[in-house]
C-alpha positions as CSV (number, residue, x, y, z in Angstrom):
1,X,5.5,60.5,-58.3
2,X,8.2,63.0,-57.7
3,X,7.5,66.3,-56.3
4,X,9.1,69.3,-57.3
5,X,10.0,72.1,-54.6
6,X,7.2,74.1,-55.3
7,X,5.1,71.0,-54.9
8,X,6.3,70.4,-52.1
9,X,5.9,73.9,-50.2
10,X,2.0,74.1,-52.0
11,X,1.3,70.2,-50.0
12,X,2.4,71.8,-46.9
13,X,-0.5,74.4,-47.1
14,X,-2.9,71.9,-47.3
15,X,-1.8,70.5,-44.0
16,X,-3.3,72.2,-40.8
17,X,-1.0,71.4,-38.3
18,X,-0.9,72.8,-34.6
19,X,2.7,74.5,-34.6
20,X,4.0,76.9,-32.1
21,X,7.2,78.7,-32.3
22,X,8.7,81.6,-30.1
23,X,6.0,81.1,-27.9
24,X,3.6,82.3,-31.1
25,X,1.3,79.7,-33.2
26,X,2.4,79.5,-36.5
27,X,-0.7,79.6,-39.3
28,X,1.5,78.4,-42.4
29,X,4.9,76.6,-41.9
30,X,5.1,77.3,-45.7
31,X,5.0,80.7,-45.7
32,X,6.7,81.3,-42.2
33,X,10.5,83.2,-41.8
34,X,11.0,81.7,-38.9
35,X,11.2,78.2,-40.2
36,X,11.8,79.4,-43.9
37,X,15.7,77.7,-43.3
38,X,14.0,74.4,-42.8
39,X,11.6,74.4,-45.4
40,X,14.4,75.8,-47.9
41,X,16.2,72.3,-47.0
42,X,14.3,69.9,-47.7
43,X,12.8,71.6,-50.4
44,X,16.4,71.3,-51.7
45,X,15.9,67.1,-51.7
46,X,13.0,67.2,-54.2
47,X,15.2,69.8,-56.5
48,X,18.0,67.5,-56.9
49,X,15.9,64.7,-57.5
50,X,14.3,65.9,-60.5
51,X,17.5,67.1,-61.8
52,X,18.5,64.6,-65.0
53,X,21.9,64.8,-64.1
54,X,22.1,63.6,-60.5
55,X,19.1,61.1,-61.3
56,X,21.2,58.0,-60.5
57,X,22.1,59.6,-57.4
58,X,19.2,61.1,-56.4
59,X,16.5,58.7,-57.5
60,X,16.4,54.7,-56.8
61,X,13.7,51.9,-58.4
62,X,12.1,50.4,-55.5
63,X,9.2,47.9,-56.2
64,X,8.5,49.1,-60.0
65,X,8.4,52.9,-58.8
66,X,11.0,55.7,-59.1
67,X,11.4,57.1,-55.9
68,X,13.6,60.0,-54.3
69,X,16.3,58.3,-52.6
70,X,15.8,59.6,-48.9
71,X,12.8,57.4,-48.8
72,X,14.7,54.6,-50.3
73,X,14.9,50.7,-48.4
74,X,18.5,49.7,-49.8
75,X,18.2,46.6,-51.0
76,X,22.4,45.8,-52.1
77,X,25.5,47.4,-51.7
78,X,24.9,49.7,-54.3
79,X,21.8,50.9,-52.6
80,X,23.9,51.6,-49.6
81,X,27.0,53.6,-51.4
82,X,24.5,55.6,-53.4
83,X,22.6,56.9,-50.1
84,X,25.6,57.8,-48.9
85,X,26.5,59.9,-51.7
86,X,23.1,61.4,-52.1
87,X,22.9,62.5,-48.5
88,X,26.8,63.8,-48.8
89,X,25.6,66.3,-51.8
90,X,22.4,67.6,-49.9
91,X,24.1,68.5,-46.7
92,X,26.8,69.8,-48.9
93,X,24.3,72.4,-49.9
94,X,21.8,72.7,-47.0
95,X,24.1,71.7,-43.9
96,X,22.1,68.8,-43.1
97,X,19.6,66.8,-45.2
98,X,16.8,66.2,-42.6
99,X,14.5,64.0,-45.1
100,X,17.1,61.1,-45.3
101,X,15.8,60.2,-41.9
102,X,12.5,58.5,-43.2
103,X,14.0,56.1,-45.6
104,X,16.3,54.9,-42.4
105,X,13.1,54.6,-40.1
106,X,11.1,53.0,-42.9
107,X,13.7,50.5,-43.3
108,X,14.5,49.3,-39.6
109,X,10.0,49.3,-39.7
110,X,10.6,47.1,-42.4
111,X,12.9,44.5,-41.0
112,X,11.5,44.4,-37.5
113,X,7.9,43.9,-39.2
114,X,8.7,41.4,-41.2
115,X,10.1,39.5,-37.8
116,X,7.4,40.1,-35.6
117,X,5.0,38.4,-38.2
118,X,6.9,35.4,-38.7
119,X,7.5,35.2,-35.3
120,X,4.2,36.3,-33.6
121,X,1.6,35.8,-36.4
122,X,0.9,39.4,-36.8
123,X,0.0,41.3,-39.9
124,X,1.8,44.4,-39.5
125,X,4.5,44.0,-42.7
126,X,1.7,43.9,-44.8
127,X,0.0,47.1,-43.7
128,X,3.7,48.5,-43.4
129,X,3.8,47.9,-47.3
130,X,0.8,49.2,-48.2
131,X,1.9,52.2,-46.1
132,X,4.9,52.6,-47.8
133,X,3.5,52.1,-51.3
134,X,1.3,55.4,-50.0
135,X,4.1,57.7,-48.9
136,X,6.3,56.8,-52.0
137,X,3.1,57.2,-54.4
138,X,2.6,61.0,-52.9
139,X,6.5,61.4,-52.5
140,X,5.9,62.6,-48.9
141,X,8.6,63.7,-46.1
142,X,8.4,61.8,-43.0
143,X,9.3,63.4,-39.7
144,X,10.9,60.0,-36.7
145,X,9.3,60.3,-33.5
146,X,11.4,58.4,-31.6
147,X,13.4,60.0,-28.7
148,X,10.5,60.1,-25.7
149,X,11.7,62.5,-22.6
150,X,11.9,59.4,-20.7
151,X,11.7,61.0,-17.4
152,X,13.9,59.3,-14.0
153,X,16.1,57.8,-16.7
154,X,17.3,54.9,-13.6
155,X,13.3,53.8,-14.2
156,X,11.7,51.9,-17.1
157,X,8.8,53.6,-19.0
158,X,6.1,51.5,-16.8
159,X,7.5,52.7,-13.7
160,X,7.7,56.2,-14.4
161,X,5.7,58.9,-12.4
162,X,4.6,61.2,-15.0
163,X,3.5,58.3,-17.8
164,X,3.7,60.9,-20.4
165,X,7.3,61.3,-20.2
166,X,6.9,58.1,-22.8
167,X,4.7,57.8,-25.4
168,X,1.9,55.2,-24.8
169,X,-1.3,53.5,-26.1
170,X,-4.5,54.5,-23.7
171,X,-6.6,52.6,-25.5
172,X,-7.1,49.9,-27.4
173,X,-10.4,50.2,-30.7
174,X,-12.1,48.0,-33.2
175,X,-11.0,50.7,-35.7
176,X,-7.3,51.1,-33.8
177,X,-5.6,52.3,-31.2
178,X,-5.0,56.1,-29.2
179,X,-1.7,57.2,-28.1
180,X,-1.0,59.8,-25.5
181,X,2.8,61.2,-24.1
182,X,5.5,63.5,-25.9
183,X,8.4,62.9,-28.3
184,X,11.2,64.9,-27.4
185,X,13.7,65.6,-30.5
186,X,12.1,65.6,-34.1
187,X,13.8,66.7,-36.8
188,X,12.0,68.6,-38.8
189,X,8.8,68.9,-37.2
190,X,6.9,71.6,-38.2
191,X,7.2,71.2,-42.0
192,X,7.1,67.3,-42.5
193,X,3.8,65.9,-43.9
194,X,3.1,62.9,-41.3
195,X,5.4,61.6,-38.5
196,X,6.5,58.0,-37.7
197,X,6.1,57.2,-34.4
198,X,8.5,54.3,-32.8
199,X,9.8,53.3,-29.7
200,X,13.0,54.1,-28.4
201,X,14.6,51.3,-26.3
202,X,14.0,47.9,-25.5
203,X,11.0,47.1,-23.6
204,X,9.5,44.2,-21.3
205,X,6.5,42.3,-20.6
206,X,5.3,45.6,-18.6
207,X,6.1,48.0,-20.7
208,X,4.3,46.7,-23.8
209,X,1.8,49.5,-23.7
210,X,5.0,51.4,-24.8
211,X,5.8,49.3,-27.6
212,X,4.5,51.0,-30.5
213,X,5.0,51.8,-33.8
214,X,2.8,53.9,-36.3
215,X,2.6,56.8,-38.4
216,X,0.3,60.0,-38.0
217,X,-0.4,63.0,-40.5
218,X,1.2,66.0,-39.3
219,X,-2.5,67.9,-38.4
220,X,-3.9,64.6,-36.4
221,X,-6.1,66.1,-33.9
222,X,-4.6,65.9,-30.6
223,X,-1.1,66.3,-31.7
224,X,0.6,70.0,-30.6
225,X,4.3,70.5,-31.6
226,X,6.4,73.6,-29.5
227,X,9.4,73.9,-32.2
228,X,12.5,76.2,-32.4
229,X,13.1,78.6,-35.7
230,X,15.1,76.7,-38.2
231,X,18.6,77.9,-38.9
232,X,19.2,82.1,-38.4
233,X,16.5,83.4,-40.3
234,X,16.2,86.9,-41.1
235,X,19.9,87.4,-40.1
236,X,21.8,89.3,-42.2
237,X,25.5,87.9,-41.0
238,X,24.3,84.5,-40.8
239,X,25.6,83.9,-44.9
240,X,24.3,80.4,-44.8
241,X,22.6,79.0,-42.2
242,X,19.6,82.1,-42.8
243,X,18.8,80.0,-46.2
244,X,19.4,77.0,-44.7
245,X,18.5,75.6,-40.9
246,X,16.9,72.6,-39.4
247,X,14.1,73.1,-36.9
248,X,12.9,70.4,-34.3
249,X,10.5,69.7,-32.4
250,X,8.9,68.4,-28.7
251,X,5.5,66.8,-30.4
252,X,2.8,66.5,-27.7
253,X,-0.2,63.7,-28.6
254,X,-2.9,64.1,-26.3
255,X,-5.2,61.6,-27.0
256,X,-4.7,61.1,-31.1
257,X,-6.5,58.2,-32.6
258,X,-4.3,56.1,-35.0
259,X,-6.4,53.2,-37.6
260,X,-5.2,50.1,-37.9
261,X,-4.1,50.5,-41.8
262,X,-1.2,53.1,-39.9
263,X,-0.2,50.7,-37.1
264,X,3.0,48.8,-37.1
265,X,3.5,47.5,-33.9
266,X,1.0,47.5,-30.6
267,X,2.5,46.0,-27.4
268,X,4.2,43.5,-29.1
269,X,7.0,44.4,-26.3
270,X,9.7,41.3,-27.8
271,X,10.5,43.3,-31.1
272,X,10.9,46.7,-29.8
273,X,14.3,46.3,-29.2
274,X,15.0,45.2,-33.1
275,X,13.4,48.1,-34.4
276,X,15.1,50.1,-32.3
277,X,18.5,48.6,-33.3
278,X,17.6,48.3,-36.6
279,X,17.1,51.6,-37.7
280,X,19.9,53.1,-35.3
281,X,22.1,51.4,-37.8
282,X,21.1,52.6,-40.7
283,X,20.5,56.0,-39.1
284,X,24.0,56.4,-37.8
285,X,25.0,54.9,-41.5
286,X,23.5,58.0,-42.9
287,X,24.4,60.6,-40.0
288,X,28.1,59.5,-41.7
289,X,27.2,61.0,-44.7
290,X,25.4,64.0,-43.4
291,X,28.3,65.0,-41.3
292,X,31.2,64.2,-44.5
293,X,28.6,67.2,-46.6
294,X,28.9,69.7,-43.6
295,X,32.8,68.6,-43.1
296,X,33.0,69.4,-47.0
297,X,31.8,72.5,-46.2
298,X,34.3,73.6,-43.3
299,X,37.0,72.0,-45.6
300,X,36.0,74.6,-48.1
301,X,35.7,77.8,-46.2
302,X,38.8,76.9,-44.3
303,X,41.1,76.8,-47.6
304,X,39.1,79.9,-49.1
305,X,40.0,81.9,-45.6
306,X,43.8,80.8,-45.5
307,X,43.7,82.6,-48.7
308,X,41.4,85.6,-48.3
309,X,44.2,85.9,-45.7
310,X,46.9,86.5,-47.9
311,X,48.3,83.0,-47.2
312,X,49.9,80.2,-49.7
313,X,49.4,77.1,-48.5
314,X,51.7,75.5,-50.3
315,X,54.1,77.8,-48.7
316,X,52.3,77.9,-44.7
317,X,53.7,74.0,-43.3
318,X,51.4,74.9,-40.5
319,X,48.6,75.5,-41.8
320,X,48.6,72.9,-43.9
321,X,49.0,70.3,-41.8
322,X,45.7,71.7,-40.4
323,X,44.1,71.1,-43.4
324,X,44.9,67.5,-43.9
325,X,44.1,67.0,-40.3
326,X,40.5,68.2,-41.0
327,X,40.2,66.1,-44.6
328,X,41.6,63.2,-42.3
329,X,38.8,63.3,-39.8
330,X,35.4,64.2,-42.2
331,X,37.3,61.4,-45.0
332,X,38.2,59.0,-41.7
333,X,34.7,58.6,-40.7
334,X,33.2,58.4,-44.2
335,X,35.4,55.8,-45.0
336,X,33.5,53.7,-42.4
337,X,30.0,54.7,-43.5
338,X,31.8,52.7,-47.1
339,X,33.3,50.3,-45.7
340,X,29.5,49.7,-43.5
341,X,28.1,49.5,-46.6
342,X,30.4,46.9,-48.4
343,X,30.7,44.7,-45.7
344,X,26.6,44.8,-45.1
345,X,24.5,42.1,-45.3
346,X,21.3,41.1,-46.3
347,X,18.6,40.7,-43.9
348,X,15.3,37.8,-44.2
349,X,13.4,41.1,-45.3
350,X,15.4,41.4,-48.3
351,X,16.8,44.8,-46.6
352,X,20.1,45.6,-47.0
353,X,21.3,46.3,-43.9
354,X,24.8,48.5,-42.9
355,X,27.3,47.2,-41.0
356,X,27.1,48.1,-37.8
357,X,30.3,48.1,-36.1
358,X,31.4,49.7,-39.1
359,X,28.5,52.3,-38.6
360,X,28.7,52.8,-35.4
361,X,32.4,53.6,-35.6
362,X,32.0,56.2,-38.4
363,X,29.1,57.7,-36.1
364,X,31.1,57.5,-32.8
365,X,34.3,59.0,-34.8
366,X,31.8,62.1,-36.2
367,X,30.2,62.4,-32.9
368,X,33.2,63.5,-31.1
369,X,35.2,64.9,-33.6
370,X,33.2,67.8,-34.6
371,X,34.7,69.8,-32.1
372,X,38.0,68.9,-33.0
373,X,36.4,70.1,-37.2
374,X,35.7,73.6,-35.6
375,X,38.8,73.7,-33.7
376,X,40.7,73.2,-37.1
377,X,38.7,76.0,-39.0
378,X,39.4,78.8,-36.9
379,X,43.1,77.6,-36.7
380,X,43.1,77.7,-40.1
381,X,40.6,81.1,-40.8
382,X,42.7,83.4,-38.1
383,X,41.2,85.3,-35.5
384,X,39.5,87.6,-37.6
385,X,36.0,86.0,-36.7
386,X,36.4,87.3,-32.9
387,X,35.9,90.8,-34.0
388,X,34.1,90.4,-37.5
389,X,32.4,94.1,-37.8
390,X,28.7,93.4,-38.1
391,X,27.1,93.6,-41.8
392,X,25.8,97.0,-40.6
393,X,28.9,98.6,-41.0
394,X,29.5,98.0,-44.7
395,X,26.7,100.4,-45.2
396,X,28.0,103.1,-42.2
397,X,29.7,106.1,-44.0
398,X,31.3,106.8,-40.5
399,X,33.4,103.2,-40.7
400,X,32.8,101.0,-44.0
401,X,35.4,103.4,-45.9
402,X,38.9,103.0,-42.8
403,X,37.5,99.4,-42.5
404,X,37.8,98.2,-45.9
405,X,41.4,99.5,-45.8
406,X,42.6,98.2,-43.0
407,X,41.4,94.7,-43.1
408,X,42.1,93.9,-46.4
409,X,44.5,91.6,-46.7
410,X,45.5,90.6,-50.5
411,X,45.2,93.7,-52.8
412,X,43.5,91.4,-55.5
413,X,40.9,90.1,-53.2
414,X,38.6,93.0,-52.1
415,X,37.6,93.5,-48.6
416,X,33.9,92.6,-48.7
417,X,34.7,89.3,-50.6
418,X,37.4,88.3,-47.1
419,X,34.5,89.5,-45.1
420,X,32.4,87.1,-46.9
421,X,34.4,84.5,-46.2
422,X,34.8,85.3,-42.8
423,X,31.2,85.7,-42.0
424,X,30.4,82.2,-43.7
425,X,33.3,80.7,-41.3
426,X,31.4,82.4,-38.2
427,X,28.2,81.0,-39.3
428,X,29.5,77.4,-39.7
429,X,31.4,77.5,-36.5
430,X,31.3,80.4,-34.1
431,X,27.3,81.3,-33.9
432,X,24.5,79.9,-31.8
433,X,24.0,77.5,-34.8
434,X,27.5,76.2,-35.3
435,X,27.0,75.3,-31.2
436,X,23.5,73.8,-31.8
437,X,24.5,72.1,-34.9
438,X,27.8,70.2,-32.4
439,X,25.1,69.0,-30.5
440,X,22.8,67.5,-32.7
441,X,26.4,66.0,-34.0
442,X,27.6,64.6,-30.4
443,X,24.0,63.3,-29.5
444,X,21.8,63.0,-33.1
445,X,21.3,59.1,-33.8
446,X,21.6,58.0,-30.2
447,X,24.7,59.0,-27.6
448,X,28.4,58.2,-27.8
449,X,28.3,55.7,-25.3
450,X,25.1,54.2,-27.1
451,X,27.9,53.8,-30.1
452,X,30.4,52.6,-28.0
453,X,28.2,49.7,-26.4
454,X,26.7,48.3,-29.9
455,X,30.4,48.1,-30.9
456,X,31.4,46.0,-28.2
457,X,28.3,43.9,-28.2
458,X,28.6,43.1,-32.1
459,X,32.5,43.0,-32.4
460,X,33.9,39.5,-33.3
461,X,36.1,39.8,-29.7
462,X,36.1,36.0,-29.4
463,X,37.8,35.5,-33.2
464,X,40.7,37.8,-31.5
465,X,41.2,35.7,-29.1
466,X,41.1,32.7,-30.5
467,X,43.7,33.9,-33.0
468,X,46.3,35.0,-30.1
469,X,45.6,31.0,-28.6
470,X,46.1,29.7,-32.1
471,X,49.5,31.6,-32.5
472,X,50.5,30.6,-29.1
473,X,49.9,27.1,-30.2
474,X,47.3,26.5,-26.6
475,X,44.3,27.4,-25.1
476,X,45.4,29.1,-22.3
477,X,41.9,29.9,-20.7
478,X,40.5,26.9,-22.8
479,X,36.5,26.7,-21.5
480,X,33.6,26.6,-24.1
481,X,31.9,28.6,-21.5
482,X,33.8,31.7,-21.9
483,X,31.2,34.4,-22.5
484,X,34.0,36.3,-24.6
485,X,34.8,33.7,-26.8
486,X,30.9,33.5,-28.0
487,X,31.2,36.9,-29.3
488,X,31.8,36.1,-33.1
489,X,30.5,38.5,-35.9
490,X,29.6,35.9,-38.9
491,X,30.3,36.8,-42.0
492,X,33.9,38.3,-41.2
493,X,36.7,36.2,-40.3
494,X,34.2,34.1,-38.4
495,X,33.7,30.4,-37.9
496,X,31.6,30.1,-41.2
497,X,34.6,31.5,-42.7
498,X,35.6,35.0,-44.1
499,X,32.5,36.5,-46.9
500,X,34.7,38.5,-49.0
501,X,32.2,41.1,-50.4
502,X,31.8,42.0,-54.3
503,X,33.4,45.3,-55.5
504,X,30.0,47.3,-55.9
505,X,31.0,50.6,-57.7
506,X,28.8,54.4,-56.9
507,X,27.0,55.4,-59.4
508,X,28.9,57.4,-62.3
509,X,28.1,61.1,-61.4
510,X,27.6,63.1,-64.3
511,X,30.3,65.6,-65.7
512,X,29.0,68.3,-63.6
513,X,28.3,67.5,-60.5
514,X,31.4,65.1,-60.2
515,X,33.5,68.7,-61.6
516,X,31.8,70.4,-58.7
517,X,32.9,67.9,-56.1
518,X,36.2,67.6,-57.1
519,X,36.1,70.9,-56.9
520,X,35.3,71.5,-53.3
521,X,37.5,68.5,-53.1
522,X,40.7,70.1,-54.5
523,X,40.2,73.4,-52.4
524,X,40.1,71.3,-49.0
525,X,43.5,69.5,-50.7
526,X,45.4,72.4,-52.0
C-alpha cells in the first residue's frame, strides 16, 4: 500500500505518543505549528511517490510489493543509483528527506540478522521479515534510535555510572524483553509512526545487555520524547525552512516492554558491531544524496542572487569561479555516493550493499565541506543578507516606499522579488537553521573521524604497496607478517583480481521532472 500525504498526517492522529516540545506537551504532532515543518517533509515522500511520473524513481518492487523507495533494501546497482536520486529530489524540495533513514536501518537489520542466524542459530531474520512485510504493507515511516548519550565516553556502556546513558534490556520475558535508557539524536521523532531501536558501537561479552535491536510503536508506554520545533515555523522571514524543517528528538524508554515478533537482536554482543557498520554505510551512502538536494538548492539561490544583484555572470570572472567551486564540491561528493554504488557488492543476505570507502569519502567530503557551501553563497549573494530589513517593513508606510528604491538593484527585477531572494539565501545559510542544519551535516551519520577510520580500515593499502615493490622490481620490507600488507579490499584491484562492474543506467526520469532538474542544474552552471 502507498499512502498518500493526507494519509499519512490522518495515521499520525491515531498514534498517542508522549511528545514534549518547548518545555509544553504536544496533544497532536499532526496538527501542531511547531513541528508543522517536519510533518510537511515527509509528508512530501508519500506525494512524490504516488506521482506517475516519478514512479520509477520514487517507488521500487521489493518481494512482489510496490513500495516507496525510502523504505527500500537495494538489492543491485540500480537499486543503489535510484535511491540516490530519489533522496536528491526530496531534499531538493524539503531540505532534508528524513524518511530515507528507515530503508538504510532496515537494510544494515537485514544483513546483520541474516549473520547472526547462520552463525548463532537464532531466529531473528525471520521475525525481521515478517516485520518488514508489516511496515511496507502499512507504508509506515520509521524513526533510527541509534545514537545513545553514552556518558564518560573513555568508558564502555557496562562500566558507565548512570546505566541509562545507554540503552539496555532490564529484563528478560516469556513474551519478550523491557528496555530502559535514552537515545540521544532521532530524526524525526515526534511524527514517525514506530522507532527502530539499535545499538550504536561495538560491544563485548559484558556489554551484551546493550546489544539490542528492535522496533517500538511511537506511543509504547514508557517511552517520553523531549524534541525541538522542526524548521522556523510561524516565521515569516524564514521563506523556506517555515514549510520545511526537521525536528529531533532525545527519546526516553523507561521501562517499555518489546514482544518477541519486534525483537532483532538480544545480547547477542558478537554482531553488534556489523549492524552498526552495516547500516553506517548505507546511511552515509544516502546522507550523499541528501546533502547534493540541499547543495542544489544553495547552487540555485546563489545564481538567482548574483542576478537579483544586477550581475552577469558570464561577465563577473569572480564570481563565477565561485559558482563552479560550489557545483565542484555538492557534484565532488555525489560522484562518490555513484561511484559507492557501482562499485558495491552483494552481500549473503542478497543486500546490495554501498561501497564503503567510496561512501565514507563522499560523507567525509559533505561533512566538512558545508561550511565551505555557505561560505561560497554569501560570496556569491553580497552582503545584502547582514542588513536584510525584516518582512515587517514591506508593510510599514514609514520605510517600505525609500526602501524599495534604494535597494533595488536591476530596474526589471522589482525590489520585493531581490528581497525574496535574499531572504531565501538567509534562510539556507545565515539563520539558526542554516547553523543547526551544518551540524547535523558535520556530525549526522556518525563523526568525521568515524569516516576517516572506516576508510583506512577498509582501503586496499597493502595492493599500494605491493605495486610500488613490484615496480621497484624487490620486496624491500618483504615479510608476510606485515600488518599493512593484509589490508586488501577484494573485489578491486585485489588478489582475486580486478571485478569490473556492469554499466547499470538511473532510471529514465520523465520529461518533466528531468526539465526541472536540468533546470536548477543550468542556473547553478550559468
Amino acid at each position: 500500500m502507498l499512502m498518500s500525504a493526507d494519509d499519512y498526517r490522518a495515521s499520525l492522529r491515531r498514534y498517542k505518543p508522549v511528545v514534549y516540545v518547548d518545555g509544553r506537551r504536544v496533544e497532536s504532532v499532526a496538527d501542531d505549528p511547531a513541528l508543522a515543518p517536519g510533518v510537511n517533509a515527509i509528508a512530501k515522500t508519500y506525494e512524490l511517490a504516488l506521482d506517475e511520473a516519478l514512479a520509477d524513481v520514487m517507488r521500487m518492487e521489493f518481494e512482489g510489493r510496490t513500495i516507496n523507495r525510502m523504505l527500500g533494501i537495494p538489492r543491485s546497482t540500480q537499486d543503489l543509483l535510484n535511491k540516490l536520486e530519489a533522496v536528491r529530489l526530496v531534499c531538493q524540495e524539503t531540505g532534508c528527506a528524513q524518511r530515507y533513514l528507515a530503508g538504510d536501518a532496515l537494510a544494515g537489520i537485514y544483513q546483520a540478522t541474516a549473520r547472526c542466524d547462520a552463525e548463532a542459530g537464532t531466529s531473528y531474520h525471520a521475525t525481521l521479515k515478517a516485520y518488514i512485510e508489516h511496515v511496507h504493507d502499512q507504508d509506515l515511516t520509521l524513526g533510527v534510535a541509534m545514537t545513545d548519550a553514552k556518558g564518560d565516553r573513555s568508558l564502555r556502556p557496562h562500566a558507565q555510572s548512570e546505566p541509562g546513558s545507554y540503552l539496555r534490556i532490564v529484563e528478560r520475558r516469556k513474551d519478550g524483553i523491557v528496555i530502559s535508557g535514552v537515545k540521544a539524536i532521532v530524526t524525526g521523532a515526534p511524527y514517525v509512526h514506530e522507532l527502530l531501536v539499535m545499538p550504536c558501537r561495538n560491544m563485548t561479552e559484558l556489554d551484551r545487555d546493550f546489544a539490542v535491536c528492535c522496533a517500538v510503536p511511537i506511543d509504547a508506554q514508557g517511552l517520553t520524547i523531549v524534541a525541538r520545533p522542526a524548521g522556523r515555523p510561524g516565521e515569516s522571514a524564514a521563506k523556506f525552512s517555515a514549510n520545511f524543517g526537521q525536528s529531533t528528538g532525545v527519546c526516553l524508554f523507561e521501562k517499555v516492554f518489546v514482544p518477541w515478533d519486534r525483537v532483532f537482536l538480544a545480547g547477542q554482543w558478537q554482531h553488534s558491531g556489523l549492524l552498526t557498520y552495516s547500516y553506517a554505510t548505507h546511511h552515509r551512502h544516502t546522507c550523499i544524496a541528501a546533502r547534493a538536494g540541499f547543495g542544489d538548492l544553495l547552487i540555485g539561490a546563489g545564481a538567482l542572487m548574483t542576478e537579483a544583484n544586477g550581475i552577469d555572470l558570464d561577465r563577473a570572472d569572480n564570481l563565477r569561479e565561485q559558482m563552479v567551486d560550489l557545483i565542484k564540491i555538492v557534484e565532488g561528493f555525489y560522484a562518490c555516493g555513484v561511484a559507492s554504488s557501482v562499485y558495491g557488492q552483494a552481500d549473503e543476505s542478497g543486500v546490495f550493499a554501498p561501497e564503503a570507502v567510496f561512501a565514507n569519502i563522499g560523507k567525509l567530503l559533505l561533512a566538512t565541506q558545508i561550511y565551505d557551501m555557505h561560505r561560497i553563497a554569501h560570496h556569491v549573494s553580497g552582503g545584502l543578507i547582514v542588513t536584510l530589513p525584516g518582512p515587517d517593513e514591506d508593510h510599514n508606510p514609514a520605510t517600505a516606499g525609500r526602501l524599495s528604491e534604494v535597494l533595488t538593484a536591476r530596474s526589471d527585477i522589482p525590489y520585493e522579488k531581490r528581497i525574496e531572494a535574499a531572504r531565501f539565501m538567509e534562510d539556507l545559510t545565515a539563520s539558526y537553521q542554516a547553523g543547526w542544519y551544518s551540524v547535523i551535516s558535520l556530525h549526522g551519520g556518525g563523526s568525521p573521524e568515524a569516516m576517516k577510520m572506516e576508510i583506512f580500515r577498509r582501503y586496499p593499502l597493502g595492493n599500494k604497496v605491493d605495486l610500488v615493490e613490484r615496480l621497484l622490481d624487490r620486496g624491500i620490507l618483504a615479510d608476510a607478517d606485515r600488518k599493512i600488507t593484509r589490508n586488501r579490499q577484494p573485489g578491486r584491484c585485489c588478489v582475486t583480481g580486478c571485478a569490473v562492474p556492469d554499466a547499470p543506467q538511473m532510471v529514465q526520469l520523465a520529461p518533466a521532472l528531468q526539465n526541472k532538474l536540468e533546470q536548477v542544474r543550468k542556473v547553478g552552471a550559468a
